[in-house]
N, C-alpha and C positions, 0 to 999 in steps of 0.2 A: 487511443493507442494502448487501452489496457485489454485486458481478459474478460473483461464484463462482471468478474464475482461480486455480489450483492450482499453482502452476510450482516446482522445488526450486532453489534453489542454486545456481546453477553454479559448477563445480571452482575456476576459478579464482579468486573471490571466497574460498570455502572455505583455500587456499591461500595469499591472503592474509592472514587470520588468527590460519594455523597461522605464516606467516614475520614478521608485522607484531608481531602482538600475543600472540605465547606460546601462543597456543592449539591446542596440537598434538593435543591430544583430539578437536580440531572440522574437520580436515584434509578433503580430497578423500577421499569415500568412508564417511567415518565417519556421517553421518547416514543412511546411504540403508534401513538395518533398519529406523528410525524412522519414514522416509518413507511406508516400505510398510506399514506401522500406521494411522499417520492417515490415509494413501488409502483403507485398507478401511475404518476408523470413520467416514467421512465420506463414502463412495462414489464417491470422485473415476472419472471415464469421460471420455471426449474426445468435444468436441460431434461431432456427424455435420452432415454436407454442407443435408441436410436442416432441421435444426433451427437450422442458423446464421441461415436467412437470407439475403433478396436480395441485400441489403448487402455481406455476409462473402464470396459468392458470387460479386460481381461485382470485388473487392476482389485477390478469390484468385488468378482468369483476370490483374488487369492486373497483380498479381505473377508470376504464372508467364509473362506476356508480356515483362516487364523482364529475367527470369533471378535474380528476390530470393527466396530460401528463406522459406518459409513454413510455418504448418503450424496447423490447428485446433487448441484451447485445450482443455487439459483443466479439468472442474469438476466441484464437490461438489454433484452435481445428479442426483437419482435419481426417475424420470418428469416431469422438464422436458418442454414443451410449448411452447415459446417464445413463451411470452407477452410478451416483450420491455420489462418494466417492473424488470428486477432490482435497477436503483436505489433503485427505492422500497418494495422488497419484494415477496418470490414471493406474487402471490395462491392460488398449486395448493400450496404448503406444498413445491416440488421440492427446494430449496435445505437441504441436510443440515448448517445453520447448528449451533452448539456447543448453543443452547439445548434440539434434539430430537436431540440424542449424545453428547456429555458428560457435558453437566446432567442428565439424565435416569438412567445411568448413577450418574453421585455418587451422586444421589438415594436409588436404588436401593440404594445400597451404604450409606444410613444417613447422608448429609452434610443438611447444613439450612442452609439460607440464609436471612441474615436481610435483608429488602426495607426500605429507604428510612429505608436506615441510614448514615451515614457515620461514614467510621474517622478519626480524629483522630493516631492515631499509633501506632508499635507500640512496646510498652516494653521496654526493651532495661536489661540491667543487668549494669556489670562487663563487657560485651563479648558478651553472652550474652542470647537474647530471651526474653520473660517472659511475652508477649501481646497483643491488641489491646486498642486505648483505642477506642470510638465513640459517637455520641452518635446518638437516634432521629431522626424526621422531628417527634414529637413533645412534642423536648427532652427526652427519659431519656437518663441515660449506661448504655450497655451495654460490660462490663470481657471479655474474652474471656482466661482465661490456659491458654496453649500454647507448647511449649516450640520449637514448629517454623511458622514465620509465612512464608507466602509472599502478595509483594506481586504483584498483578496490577493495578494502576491504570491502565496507557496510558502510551504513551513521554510526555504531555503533564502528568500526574496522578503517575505514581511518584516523579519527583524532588521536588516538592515534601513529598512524605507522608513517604519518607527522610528528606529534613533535617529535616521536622518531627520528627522522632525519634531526632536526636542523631549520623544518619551524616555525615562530613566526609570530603568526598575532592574533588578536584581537575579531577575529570571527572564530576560529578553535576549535572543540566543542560545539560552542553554533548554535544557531536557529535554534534546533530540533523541527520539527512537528511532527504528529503521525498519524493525523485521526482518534479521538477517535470513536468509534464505541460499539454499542450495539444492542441487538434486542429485538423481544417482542413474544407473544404467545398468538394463539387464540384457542380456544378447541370449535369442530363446531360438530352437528348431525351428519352427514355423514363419508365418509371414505375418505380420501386425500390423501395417501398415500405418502408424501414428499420424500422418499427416492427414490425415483422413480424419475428422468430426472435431469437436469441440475441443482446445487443448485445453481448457481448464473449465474440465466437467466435474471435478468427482474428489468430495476431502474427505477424506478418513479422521474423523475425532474424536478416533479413541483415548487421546493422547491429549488431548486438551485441556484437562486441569492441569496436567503439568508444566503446559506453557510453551504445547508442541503441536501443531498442523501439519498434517501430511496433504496436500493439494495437488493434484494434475498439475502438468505439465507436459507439452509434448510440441510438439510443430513441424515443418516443411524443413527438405534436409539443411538448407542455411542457417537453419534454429539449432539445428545441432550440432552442427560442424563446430559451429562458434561457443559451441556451449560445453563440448565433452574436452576432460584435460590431456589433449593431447595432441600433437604439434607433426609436421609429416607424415611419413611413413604408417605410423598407427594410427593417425588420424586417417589417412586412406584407407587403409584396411577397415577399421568398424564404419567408414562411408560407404564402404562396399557392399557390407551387409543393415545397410541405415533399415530397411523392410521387416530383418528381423529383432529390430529393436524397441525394448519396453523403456519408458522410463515415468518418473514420478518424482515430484518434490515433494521441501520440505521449507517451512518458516517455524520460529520462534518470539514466544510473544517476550521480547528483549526488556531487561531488567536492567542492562547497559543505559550509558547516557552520552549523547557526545555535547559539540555546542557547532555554533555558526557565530562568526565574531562581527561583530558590529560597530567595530573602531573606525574612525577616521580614512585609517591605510587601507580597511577591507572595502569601506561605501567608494572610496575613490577608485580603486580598483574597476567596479561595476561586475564583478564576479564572488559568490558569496564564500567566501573561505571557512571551508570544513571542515573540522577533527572529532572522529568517533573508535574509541577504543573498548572493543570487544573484551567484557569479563571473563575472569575462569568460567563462573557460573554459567554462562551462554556457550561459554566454549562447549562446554562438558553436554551440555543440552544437545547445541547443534551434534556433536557426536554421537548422544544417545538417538538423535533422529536418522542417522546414518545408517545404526545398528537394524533401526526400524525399518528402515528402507529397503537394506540388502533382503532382511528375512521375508519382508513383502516381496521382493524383485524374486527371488528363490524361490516361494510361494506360487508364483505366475509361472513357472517354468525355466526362469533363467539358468540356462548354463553356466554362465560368469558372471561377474557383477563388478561394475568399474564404477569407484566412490571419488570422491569430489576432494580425498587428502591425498597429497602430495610426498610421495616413497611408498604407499603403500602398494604390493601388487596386487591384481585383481582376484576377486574372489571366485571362486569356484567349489561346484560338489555342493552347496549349503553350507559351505565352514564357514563361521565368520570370530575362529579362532583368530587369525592375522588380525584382524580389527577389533575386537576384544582388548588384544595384548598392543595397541600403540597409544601411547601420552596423550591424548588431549593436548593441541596446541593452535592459537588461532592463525602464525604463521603457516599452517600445513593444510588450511581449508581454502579451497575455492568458492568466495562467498558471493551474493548478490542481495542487490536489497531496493526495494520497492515500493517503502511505504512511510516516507518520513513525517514525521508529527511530534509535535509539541512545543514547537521554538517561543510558542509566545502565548503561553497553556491557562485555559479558565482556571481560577479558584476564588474561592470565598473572602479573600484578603489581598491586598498588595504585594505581602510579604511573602506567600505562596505561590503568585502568580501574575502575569501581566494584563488580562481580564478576569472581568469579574462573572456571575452565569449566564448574562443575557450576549458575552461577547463585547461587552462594550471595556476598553481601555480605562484602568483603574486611575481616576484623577484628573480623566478628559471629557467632559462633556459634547457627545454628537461623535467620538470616536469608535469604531466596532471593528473587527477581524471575521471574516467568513472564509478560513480555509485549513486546513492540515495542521498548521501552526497554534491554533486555536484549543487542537485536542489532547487534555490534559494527560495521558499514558499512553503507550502502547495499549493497544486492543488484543492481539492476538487471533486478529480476523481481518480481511481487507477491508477499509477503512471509508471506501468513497460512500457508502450507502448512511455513514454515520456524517461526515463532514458534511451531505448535503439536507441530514435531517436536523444536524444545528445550521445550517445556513437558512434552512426552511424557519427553524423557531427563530432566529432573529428577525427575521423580514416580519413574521407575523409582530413580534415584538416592535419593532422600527414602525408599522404599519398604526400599531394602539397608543405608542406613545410620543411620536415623533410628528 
């Protein structure tokens, strides 16, 4: 149900890591065997010009008219036809999602998966794991004992399932990132027809040391309807001309931190309770991406340009005096966000982190993390093609030493 983008790592987040948090195993350069793994298990290829789409197309020209380095997205997509719904699921099956390459493989290999079961917690004793505890859909408790437990629940779900299982540490829950994300809209003479090819072909990163992604964005008119700020009557009118509309996102690689709580009241709930407060710092960001946006959206031809804060009116002519001149506030953005990581983040000590680099649970022997929750920063690039190249290094790890 994603977009398919494939992106690795950049060095210097890697580098970060390896200087921040003791993780010198996971340095500039040391994933890229991995990388070239999961690209062939999942097919990763780089859309073509073709299949991106009007959008991506017209998108690309007012980048290379600005002078902003750009370049098509690679994806896990083998006979895509761009049918331009990949949010809501490839109806052509193109999308080389984990369930028809991984799973099928496990499968293969003799794994059995038990459906519409949840795990209660894993038993851990003396420091040392013992097996899963879970319970059916229809109330049998199912005991699983293995001496090697790896949690995959979602940077949202891991920390609470940990503590439900007796791990204590100091950064369990916290250093949540997100990726906050927003987009913008330009309404242009002609006909563009976005629903048409790839919606997320094409990032411009020019912007990206600073900690800014411009990426496609686009889809079928229900993509947009639901997605532009504005409520009746104007929301009819620009549905009216949806054909002649461009538009384009934006993410930030988030310096913000939120947490997922992990108390008592939150495990019993069985919903993970979230708090994540937007900095000035990111605010200011996401706004300078805004700026970036309109003069890209103008660039393509847009006549207007409708932005994602709240009182401002839409731009027009190329000015983007009006948006210049308003405060930076994170009440006035329309935000989304797509990519959470770190609830339960590798580092070289306990005191930095709640695994250590191979993924495994600091102080538990046989326990390991293979998901979102696992990756120690915000990346500043979409994240699945790195969470399944450390899923991949631990299995080989689990495999040498286990």
């Amino acid at each position: 149900m994603n977009s398919g983008t494939c992106l690795r790592t950049p060095d210097d987040v890697l580098a970060e890591w390896a200087g921040e948090l003791g993780l010198d195993a996971l340095g500039p350069g040391s994933l890229d065997d991995l990388y070239e793994d999961v690209e062939r298990v999942i097919s990763v290829g780089q859309v073509t010009p073709e299949l991106a789409g009007a959008n991506a197309r017209r998108i690309e020209s007012a980048a290379n008219a600005l002078g902003w380095s750009n370049e098509y997205l690679p994806r896990n997509a083998s006979g895509c036809v761009g049918s331009g719904v990949c949010a809501f699921g490839c109806p052509t099956g193109a999308k080389q999602h984990t369930a028809i390459t991984y799973m099928e493989r496990a499968h293969a290999a003799g794994s059995v998966t038990y459906a519409a079961t949840r795990a209660d917690r894993v038993r851990v004793d003396k420091g040392r794991v013992r097996g899963v505890v879970a319970r059916t859909e229809g109330g049998g408790k199912l005991e699983i004992r293995a001496p090697t437990v790896v949690v995959a629940a979602g940077t949202f779900h891991t920390p609470g399932l940990l503590a439900a299982s007796g791990i204590r540490n100091e950064w369990l829950g916290e250093n949540l990132s997100i990726h906050p994300a927003t987009g913008a809209w330009g309404v242009v003479a002609d006909e563009v027809g976005m629903g048409h090819g790839v919606p997320q072909s094409l990032a411009i990163d020019e912007f990206a040391g600073d900690g800014l992604m411009l990426e496609g964005t686009s889809g079928p008119p229900s993509y947009m309807a639901l997605s532009v700020p504005y409520n009746g009557q104007r929301n009819r009118e620009l549905m009216a001309r949806y054909s002649n509309v461009v538009q384009f996102g934006l993410m930030v690689r988030d310096r913000s931190r939120g947490h997922v709580a992990t108390g008592r009241l939150a495990r019993r709930s069985g919903t993970p309770l979230i708090r994540y407060d937007i900095s000035r710092e990111d605010t200011q960001l996401v706004f300078t991406g805004i700026e970036r946006l309109a003069e890209l959206l103008f660039a393509a031809g847009a006549e207007r340009v409708i932005t994602p804060i709240s009182g401002l009116p839409e731009l027009r002519d190329g000015d983007l005096a009006p948006l210049r001149a308003t405060t930076p506030h994170p009440a006035r953005l329309k935000l989304m966000a797509f990519h959470p990581l770190g609830t339960a983040r590798m580092a070289g000590s306990p005191d930095h982190g709640v695994l250590d680099a191979n993924g495994r649970v600091h102080g538990t022997d046989g326990l390991f993390v293979a998901d979102g929750s696992a990756v120690p920063s915000s990346l500043g690039v979409n994240p699945q093609l790195t969470i399944m190249a450390l899923a991949t290094r631990l299995a080989r790890h689990i495999h040498k030493e286990y």
